[in-house]
C-alpha positions as CSV (number, residue, x, y, z in Angstrom):
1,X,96.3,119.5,108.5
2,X,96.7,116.8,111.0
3,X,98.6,114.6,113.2
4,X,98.7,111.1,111.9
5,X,99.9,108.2,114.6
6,X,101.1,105.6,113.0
7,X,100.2,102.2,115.1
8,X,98.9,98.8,115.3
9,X,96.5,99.6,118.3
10,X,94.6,102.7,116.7
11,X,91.5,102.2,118.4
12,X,93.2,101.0,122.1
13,X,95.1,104.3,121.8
14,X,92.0,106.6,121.0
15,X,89.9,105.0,123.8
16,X,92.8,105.4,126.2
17,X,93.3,109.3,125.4
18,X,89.6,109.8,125.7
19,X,89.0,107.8,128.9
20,X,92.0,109.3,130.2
21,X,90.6,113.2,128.6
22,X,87.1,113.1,130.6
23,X,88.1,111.5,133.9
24,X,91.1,114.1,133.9
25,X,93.9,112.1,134.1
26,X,95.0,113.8,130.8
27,X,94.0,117.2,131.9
28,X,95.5,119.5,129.6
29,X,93.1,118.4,127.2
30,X,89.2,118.4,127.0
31,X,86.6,116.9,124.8
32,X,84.1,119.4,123.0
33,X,80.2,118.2,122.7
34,X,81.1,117.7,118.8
35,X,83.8,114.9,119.6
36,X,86.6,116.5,119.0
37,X,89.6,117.5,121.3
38,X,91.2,120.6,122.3
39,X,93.7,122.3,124.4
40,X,91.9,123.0,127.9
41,X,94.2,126.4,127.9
42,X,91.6,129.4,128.1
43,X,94.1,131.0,125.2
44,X,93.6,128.5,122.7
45,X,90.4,126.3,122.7
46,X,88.2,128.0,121.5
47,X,89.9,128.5,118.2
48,X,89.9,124.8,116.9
49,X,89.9,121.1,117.7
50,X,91.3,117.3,116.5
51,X,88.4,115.5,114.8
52,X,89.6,111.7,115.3
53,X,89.6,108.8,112.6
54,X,90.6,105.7,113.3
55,X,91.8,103.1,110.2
56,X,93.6,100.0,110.2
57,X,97.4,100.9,111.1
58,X,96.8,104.8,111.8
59,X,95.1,107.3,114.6
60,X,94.6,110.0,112.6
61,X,93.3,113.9,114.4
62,X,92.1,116.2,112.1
63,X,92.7,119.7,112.5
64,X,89.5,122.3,112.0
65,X,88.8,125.3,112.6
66,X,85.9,125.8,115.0
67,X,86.2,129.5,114.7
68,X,85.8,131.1,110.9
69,X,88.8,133.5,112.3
70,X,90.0,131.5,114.5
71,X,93.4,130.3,113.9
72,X,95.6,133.4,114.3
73,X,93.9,135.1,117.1
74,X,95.7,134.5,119.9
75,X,96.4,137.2,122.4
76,X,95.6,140.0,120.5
77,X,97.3,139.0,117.2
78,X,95.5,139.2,113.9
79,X,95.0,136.3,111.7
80,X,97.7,138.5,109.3
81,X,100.2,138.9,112.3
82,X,100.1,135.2,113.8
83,X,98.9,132.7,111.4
84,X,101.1,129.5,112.3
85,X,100.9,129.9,115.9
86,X,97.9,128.5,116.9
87,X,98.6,125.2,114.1
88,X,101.7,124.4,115.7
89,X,100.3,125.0,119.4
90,X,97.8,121.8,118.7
91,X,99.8,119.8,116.8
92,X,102.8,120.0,119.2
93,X,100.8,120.0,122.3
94,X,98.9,116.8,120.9
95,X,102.0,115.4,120.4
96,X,104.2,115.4,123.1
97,X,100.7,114.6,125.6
98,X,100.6,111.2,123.0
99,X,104.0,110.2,123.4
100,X,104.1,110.9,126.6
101,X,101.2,108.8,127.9
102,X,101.3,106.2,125.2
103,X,104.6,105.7,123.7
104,X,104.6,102.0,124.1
105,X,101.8,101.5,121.3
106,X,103.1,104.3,119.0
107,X,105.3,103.4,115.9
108,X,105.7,107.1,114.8
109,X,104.3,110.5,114.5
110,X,103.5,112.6,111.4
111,X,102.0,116.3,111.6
112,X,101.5,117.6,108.6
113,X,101.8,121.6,107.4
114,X,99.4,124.2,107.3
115,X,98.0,124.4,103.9
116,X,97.2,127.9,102.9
């Protein structure tokens, strides 16, 4: 359950994202007190966050639950009725924000499916 960049500047790429994350230049995002990062829409940051490791050719965000239901409810929808949309909200959104600001270090991008 995560996004896994695959690059050779893993730790000039993290520092950029959160730099960029707390002075707002990236400001669709936040940063939470425990280090991780969520979507700064009201709808969906409470529910989780990307916990991020750096290793030697990888950026890797972790997806976790910060809720212990908090994954499927999104707008009224119970965990049964919405599972998956909340998952693919994060890893999409971290995505295309990624790319988008920092293609030129970025080999490749892997998000990996919601184990159940």
């Amino acid at each position: 359950m995560s996004v896994i960049i695959r690059t050779n500047y893993p730790k000039r790429i993290l520092s950029a994202f959160d730099k960029d994350v707390t002075s707002q230049r990236v400001d669709t995002w936040i940063k939470n007190s425990n280090g991780s990062f969520s979507p700064k829409d009201h709808q969906h940051m409470e529910f989780a966050g990307f916990y991020p490791t750096v290793n030697a050719y990888d950026l890797t965000f972790q997806f976790k639950h910060t809720q212990p239901k908090g994954i499927g409810i999104i707008a009224g929808a119970s965990e049964d009725e919405n599972p998956d949309f909340t998952y693919a909200y994060y890893h999409g959104h971290l995505t295309s924000t990624l790319l988008y600001h920092y293609s030129k270090d970025i080999e490749g991008v892997l998000s990996t499916a919601l184990k159940r």
